[in-house]
C-alpha positions in Angstrom: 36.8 -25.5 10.9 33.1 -24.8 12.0 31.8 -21.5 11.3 29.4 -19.0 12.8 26.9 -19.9 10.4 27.0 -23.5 10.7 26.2 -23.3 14.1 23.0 -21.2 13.3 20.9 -23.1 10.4 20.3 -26.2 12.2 19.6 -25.1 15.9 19.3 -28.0 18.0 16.0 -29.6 19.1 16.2 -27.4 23.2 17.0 -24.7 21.4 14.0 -24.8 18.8 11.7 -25.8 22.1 13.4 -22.4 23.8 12.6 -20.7 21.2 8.8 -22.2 20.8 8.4 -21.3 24.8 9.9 -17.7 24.6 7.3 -17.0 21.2 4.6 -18.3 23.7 5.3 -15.8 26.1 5.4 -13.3 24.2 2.3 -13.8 22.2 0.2 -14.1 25.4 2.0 -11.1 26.7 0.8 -9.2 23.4 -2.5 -10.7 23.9 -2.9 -9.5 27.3 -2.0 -6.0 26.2 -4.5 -5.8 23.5 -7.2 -6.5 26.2 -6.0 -4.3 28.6 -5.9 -1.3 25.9 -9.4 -2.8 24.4 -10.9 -2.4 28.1 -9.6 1.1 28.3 -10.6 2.3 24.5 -14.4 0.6 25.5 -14.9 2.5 28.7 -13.7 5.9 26.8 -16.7 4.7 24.9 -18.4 4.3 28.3 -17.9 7.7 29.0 -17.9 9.5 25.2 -20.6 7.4 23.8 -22.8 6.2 26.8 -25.7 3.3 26.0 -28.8 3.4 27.5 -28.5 0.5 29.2 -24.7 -1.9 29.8 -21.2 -0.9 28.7 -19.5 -1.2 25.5 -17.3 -4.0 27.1 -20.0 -5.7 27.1 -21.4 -5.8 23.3 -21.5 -8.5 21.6 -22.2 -7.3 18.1 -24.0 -3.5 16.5 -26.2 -3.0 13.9 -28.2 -0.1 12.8 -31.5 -0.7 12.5 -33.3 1.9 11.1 -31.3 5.3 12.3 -30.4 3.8 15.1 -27.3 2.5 16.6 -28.0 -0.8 18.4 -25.6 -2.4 20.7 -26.7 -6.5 21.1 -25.4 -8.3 24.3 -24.8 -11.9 25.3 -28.4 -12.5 27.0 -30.1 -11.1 23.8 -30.7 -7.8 25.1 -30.6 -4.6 23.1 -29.4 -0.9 23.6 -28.8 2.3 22.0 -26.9 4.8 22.5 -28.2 7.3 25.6 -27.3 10.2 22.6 -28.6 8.8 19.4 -27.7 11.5 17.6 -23.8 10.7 18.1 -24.0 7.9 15.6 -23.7 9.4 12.5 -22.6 7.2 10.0 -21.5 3.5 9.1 -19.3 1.4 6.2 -20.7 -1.7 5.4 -24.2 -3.8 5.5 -26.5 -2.2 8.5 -26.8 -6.1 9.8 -23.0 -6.2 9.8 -21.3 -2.9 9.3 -17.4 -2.8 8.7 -16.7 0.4 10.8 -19.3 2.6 13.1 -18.8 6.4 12.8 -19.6 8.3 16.3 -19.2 12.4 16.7 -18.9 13.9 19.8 -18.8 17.9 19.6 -17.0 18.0 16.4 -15.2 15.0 16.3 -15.2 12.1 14.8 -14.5 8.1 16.7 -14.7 4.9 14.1 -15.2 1.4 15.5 -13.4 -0.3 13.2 -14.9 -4.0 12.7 -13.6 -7.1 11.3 -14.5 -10.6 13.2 -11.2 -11.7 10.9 -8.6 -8.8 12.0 -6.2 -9.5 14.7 -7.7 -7.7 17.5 -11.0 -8.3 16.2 -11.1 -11.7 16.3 -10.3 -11.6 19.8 -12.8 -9.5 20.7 -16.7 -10.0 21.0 -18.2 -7.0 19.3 -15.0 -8.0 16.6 -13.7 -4.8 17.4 -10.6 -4.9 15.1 -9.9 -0.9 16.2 -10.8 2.6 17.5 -9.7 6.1 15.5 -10.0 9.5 17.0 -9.9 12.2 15.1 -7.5 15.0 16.9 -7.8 18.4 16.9 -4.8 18.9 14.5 -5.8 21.5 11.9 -4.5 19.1 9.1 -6.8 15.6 8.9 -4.8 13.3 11.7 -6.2 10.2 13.0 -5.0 8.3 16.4 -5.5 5.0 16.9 -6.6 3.5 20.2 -5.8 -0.1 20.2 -2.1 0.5 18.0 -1.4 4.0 19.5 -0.1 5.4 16.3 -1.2 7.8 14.1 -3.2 6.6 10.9 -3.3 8.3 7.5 -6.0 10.4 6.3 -5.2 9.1 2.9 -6.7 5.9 4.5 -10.7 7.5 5.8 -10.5 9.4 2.3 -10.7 6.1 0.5 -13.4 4.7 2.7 -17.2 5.2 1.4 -19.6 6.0 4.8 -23.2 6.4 4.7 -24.7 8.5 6.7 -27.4 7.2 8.9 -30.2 8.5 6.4 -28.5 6.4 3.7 -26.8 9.7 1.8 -22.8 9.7 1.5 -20.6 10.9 4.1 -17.4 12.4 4.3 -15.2 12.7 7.2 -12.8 14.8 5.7 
């Protein structure tokens, strides 16, 4: 007598190459999402955070040099923001900050970076993520890229430096 399980732990070699082929799918589906909701989250930066010059889509890496927030691109141009006072604070080295804090009337935006995260790596500027801050009275955070919410717990832990090199909180 063959049972249901027997028929399970050894799937035959079509059905491991189905299975291969469907994962495949799927991952470049997933893949294509991400860029599509990257694409949208960089031209809200577009729009919230204007640069002098190019689009966020664009950026290849950002460092703060100085008090400034610089955006590099591909052909070894630079640009800041057209607001520089919107950058406000960082996490991280200034040659290769972990997270970018913006503030546009009030509230807060992180860029979230990490050329080793799963979005990041798939994105020039290694854009890993982008937070909002909403205008919940209790600390709430909204991801762009993930769509969920994101624990406060999470910026509380988080050292920033303002651009002047004192601490900053964002709670």
């Amino acid at each position: 007598m063959t049972t249901l399980a027997q028929h399970h732990s050894t799937p035959s070699p079509s059905h491991t190459a189905w299975m291969a082929t469907e994962l495949s799918v799927i991952n470049e589906l997933n893949q294509r999402h991400v860029k599509q909701v990257m694409d949208y989250s960089k031209g809200f930066l577009d729009k919230t955070f204007p640069l002098q010059q190019g689009s966020h889509k664009d950026v290849c890496s950002y460092v703060v040099y100085y008090q400034q927030l610089l955006a590099f691109f591909a052909d070894g141009s630079t640009s800041g923001l057209q607001t520089p006072a919107q950058f406000v604070a960082l996490s991280g080295h200034r040659e290769a900050p972990c997270s970018i804090v913006l503030n546009n009337n009030g509230r807060h935006v992180e860029l979230i970076l990490n050329r080793s995260g799963i979005n990041g790596s798939q994105d020039k500027a290694s854009i890993d993520d982008i937070q909002l801050q909403t205008s919940e009275p209790d600390c709430v955070w909204f991801s762009m890229v993930t769509g969920r919410q994101v624990s406060c717990a999470h910026k509380g832990n988080k050292q920033f430096t303002c651009k002047d090199g004192q601490p900053y909180s964002l709670v």
